[in-house]
N, C-alpha and C positions, 0 to 999 in steps of 0.2 A: 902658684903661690900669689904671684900679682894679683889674679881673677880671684882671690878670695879677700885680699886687701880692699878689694875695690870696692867691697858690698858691706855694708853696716853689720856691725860686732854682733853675735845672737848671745841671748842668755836664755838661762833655764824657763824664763816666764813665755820665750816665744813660742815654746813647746805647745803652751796653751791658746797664748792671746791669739797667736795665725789662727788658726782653725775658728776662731770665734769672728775677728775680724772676714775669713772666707763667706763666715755663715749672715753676718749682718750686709752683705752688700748683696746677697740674694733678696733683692726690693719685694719679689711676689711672697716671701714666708714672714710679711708680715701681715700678709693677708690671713695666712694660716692662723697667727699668733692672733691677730682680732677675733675670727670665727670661735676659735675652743673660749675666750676671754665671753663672747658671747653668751657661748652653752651653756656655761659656768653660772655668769648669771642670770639667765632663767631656770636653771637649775634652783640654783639659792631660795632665788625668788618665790619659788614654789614646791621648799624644802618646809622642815618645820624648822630650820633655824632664818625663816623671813622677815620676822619681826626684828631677831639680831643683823640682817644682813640690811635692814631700811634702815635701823639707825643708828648702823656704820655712818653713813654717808651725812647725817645729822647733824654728829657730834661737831661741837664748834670750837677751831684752833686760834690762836690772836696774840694780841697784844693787850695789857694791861696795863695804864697808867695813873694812879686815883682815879678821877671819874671818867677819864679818857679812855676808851675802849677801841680797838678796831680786830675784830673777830668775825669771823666767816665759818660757814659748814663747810666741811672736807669736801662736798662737793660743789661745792658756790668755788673753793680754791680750785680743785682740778678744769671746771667747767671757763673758770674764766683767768685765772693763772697760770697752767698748764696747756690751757689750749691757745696762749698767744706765743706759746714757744712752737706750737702745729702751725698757725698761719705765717709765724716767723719765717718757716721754712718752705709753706707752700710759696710766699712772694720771694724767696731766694731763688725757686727753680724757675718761677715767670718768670723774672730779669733772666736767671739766667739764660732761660731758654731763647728769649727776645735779643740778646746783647749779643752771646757766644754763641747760640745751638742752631737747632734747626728754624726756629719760627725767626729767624733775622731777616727771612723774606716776608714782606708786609702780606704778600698772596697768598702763602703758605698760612700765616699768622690768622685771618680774614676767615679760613674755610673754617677751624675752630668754633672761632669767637663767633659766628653766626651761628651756626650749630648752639653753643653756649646757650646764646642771644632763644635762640629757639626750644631750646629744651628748659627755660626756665617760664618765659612769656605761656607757653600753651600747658604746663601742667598747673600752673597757680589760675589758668583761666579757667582750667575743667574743674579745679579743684572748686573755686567760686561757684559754679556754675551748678556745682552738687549737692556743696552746702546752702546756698541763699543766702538770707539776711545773719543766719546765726552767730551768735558771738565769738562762735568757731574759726568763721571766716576770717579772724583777724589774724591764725595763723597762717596764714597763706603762705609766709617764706619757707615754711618746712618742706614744699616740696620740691624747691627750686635745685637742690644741690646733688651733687654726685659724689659718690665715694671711691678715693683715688686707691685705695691699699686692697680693697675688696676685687675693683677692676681690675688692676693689674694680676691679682693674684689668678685670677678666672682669665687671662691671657696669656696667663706662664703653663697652667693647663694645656693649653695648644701649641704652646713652643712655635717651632717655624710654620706653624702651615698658618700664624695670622702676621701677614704682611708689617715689618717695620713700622709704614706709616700709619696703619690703623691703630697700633702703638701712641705712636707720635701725637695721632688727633686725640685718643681717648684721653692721656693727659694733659696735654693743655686743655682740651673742654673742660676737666675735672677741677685743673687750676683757676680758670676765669670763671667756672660754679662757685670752688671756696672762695675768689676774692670778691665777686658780685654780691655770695651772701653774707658776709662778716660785714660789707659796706651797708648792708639793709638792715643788718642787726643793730649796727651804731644809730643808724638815723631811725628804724621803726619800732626797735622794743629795748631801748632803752630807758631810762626815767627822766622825767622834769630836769632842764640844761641846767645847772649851775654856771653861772659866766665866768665866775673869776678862777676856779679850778681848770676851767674849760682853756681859759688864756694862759694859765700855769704850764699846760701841757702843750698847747702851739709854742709856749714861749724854748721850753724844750726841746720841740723839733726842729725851731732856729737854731737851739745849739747845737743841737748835732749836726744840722748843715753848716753851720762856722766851721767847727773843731774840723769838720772832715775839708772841709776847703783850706781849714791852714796844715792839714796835714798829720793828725792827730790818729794814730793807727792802734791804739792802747784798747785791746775787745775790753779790759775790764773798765776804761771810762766807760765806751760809751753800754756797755751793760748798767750801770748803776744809775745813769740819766736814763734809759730803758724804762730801769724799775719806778724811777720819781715820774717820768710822764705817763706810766702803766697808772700809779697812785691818782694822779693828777686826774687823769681819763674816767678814771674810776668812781671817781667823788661829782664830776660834772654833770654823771649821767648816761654820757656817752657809754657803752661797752667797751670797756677798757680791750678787750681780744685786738682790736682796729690799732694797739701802737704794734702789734706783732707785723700785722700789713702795712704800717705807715716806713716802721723801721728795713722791714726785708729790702721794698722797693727804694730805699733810700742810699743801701748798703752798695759798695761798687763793686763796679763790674771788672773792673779794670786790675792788673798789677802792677805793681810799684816798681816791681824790679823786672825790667824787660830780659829777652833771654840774653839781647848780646851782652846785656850787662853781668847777666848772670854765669854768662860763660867767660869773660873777661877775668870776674874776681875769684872765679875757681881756677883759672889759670898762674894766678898770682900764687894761690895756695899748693899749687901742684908745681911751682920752682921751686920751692922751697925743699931741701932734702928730706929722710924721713924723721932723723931728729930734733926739725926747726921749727916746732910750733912750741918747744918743752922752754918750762921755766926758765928765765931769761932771755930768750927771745921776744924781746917787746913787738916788735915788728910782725912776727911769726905768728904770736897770741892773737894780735887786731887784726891780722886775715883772716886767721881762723874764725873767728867772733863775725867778722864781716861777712864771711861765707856761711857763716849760720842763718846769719838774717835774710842775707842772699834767695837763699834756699826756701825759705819761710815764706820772704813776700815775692816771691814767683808765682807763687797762686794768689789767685783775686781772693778780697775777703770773702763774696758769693759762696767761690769754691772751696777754700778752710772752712768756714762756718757750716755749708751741708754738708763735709764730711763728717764734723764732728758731731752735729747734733742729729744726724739724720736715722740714725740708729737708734738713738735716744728716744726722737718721738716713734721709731717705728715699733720697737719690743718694750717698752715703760710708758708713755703716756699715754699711746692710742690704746694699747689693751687695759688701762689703768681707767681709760675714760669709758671703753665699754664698760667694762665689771660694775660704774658708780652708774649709768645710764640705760643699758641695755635690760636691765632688769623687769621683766610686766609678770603681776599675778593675773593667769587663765583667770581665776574663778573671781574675778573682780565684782563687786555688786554694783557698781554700774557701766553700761557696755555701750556705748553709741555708735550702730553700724553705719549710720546715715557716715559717721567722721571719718572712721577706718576704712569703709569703702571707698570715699573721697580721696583719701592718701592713698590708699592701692591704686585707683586707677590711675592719680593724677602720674604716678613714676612709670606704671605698666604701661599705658596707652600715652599720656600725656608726653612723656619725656622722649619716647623715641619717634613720636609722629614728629614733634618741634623741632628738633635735631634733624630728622632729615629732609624734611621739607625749607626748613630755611635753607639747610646746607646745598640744596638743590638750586633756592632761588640765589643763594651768593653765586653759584658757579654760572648760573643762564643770567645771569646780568654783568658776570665778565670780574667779579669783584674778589672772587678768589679763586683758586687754582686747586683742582682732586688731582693728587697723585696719581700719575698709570697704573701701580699697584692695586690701587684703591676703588674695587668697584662698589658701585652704589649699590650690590645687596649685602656686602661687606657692610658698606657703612651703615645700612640699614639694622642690620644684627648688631654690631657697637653698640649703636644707638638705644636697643634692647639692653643691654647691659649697665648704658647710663640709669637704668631705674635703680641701680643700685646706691640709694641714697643714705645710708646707714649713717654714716657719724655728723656731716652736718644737719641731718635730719632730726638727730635725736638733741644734735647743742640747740637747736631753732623751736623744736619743739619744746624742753625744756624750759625754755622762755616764754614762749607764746599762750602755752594750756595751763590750764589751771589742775589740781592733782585730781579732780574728778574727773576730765579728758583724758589725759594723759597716757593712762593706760591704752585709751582706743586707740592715741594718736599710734603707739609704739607698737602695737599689734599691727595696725596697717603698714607701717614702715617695716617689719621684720619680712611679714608677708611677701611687701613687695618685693624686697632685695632679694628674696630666695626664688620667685619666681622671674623676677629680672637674670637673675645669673643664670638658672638653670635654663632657660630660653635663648638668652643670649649664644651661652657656649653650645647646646645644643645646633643651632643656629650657625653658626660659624664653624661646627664641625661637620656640619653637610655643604656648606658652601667650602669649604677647602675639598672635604674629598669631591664633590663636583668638580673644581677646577682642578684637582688633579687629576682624573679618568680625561678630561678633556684635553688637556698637554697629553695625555698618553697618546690619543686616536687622531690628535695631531702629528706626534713625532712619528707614529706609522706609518700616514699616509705620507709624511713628508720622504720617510724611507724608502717607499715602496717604489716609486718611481724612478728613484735614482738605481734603483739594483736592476729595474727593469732595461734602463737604459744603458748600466753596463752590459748588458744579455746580448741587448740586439747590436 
């Protein structure tokens, strides 16, 4: 009877929410959930309702005030609205993985971010190098990034025979890809600075570093100065996606309520009989009350905030933003392979030669540390896999091509991702069954001797 007092009251609604709640903390199914959002739309795309499914994405939502207008296409909102609540969340797991997790060792942190450093440097150089002088070239960020939900999903395929850390490396590289390229989005394809808007939004970021320095813990303040310096960004020029990065890294890492404190004020509320929290006990109510909070801010804002939203972007934004972006019609009348070839090879060849090659020179110059788990033909098939550049590929491209491009851009980028996965995971499921025939013919011979020497 105790042991059931002690566990939070169920209602009828748990019956559902568990099971859903079970299903959204399986991070690899939303890998699934982008793929079919995919299909879909290239499906559309080259349905006979294509014409209805392009100008979906057209139609323009706003504000109206006499002559004062602020209206955007549904996908100008998702593409740069929507997806600063994605970078929100990618700079929540950087800090947090820097502060609390695994990369809190700088060495650790090093083998990544070169790798990063390397898988973006050498596919924007081939990518240059294919197109020439063309006006093309000025997308060059398209093919710097990596795709975090696709990866991971193509390593929950493998379950345990792909080591923890190879884990570990593929998302942080995938995170220091989104945040290297959101920062090249703001400074390279954005419009003409406006200054004073630009100062509106710094002046912003100061407040939210007051408010949080005096102590101000209210998600719905600093959500709404969020949305005015989102405005602010947005009018200057800058890509507004960059306050989702400005704010995640900004957010703490830390709890308010340590544990001995937290176990202190739950002690107060556990002297108390079982009738002493009930109307008129003043005393009894403000523990309780206290112990709500208690409980609440034991977690870092980092960690409330990805729980809450991180399901959010994983099953509604991200497949919300495939459907508006993934979409290319086959029979386009005009096709440039010189461009699409350039993006396939720069993710196919470009992205895993630079990933392992730097990742090689961090380690022989002492400057970061490989896992023992972690061999380097492991990390070489990962690095295969980083060509999987699907979502920041298609927001960069977006940007960059013009709607006569565009289509080839997005052909070369689907291309690549499909044969990046399929190689990668192929790949790493002959290097695990390798390493496992090899522990086999290990543990025998290690056997074998010992039984002989019981013999003799």
């Amino acid at each position: 009877m105790k042991e059931d007092l002690a566990q939070l009251p169920r209602e009828l609604a748990d019956q559902f929410t568990a099971p859903f709640l079970r299903f959204v903390r399986i991070e690899a199914m939303a890998g699934t959930v982008l793929l079919v959002c995919v299909l879909l739309a290239l499906s559309l795309a080259n349905s006979s309702w294509s014409a209805s499914y392009s100008a979906l994405w057209e139609i323009r939502v706003g504000l109206s005030v006499g002559d004062i207008e602020f209206s955007r296409s549904v996908q100008h909102w998702i593409n740069d609205g929507l997806m600063t609540l994605f970078f929100f969340v990618v700079a929540l797991e950087l800090k947090r993985e820097m502060v609390l997790g695994e990369l809190r060792d700088p060495r650790l942190t090093t083998l990544p971010l070169a790798g990063a450093v390397g898988g973006m440097l050498f596919p924007v150089g081939l990518f240059l190098l294919l197109v020439g002088r063309e006006p093309s070239s000025a997308g060059w960020g398209t093919v710097m990034s990596t795709d975090t939900a696709f990866v991971i999903g193509c390593l929950a395929l493998l379950g345990r025979r792909v080591p923890e850390s190879m884990r570990l490396f593929l998302l942080a590289l995938a995170i220091f890809d989104d945040i290297a390229a959101i920062l090249i989005v703001a400074v390279s394809y954005g419009d003409a600075l406006e200054w004073i808007p630009l100062a509106l939004g710094g002046a912003g970021v100061g407040v939210v570093a007051v408010i949080g320095w005096l102590g101000v813990r209210s998600i719905l303040i600093y959500f709404l100065i969020g949305i005015a310096i989102w405005l602010a960004f947005d009018a200057s020029g800058i890509h507004p996606t960059l306050t989702g990065v400005i704010l995640g890294m900004m957010t703490p890492a830390r709890s308010w309520v340590s544990d001995d404190r937290l176990h202190a004020i739950l002690d107060r509320v556990v002297a108390y009989p079982p009738s002493g929290h009930r109307e008129g006990n003043k005393d009894g109510q403000w523990a309780l009350r206290r112990a709500g909070v208690a409980t609440r801010e034991a977690f870092s804002p980092i960690e409330r905030l990805e729980l809450a939203l991180h399901p959010w972007i994983a099953f509604a934004i991200m497949p919300v933003f495939a459907l508006a972006n993934a979409g290319v019609t086959f029979n386009a009348e005009y096709f440039d392979t010189t461009l699409a070839l350039a993006v396939f090879l720069a993710f196919v060849v470009g992205k895993p030669v630079g990933i392992f090659l730097f990742s090689v020179l961090a380690v022989k110059l002492r400057l970061a540390h490989r896992p023992a788990d972690l061999s380097w033909g492991t990390l070489a098939a990962g690095g295969v896999l980083a060509g999987i550049g699907f979502t920041m590929a298609l927001f960069i491209g977006g940007l960059a091509f013009s709607r006569e491009l565009i289509s080839s851009v997005k052909i070369g980028i689907l291309t690549a991702s499909l044969v990046s996965a399929t190689v990668g995971v192929l790949a790493l499921m002959m290097l695990a069954k390798r390493t496992g025939a090899q522990q086999n013919i290990s543990g025998s011979l290690e056997i074998g001797p010992r039984r002989q020497t019981n013999v003799d």
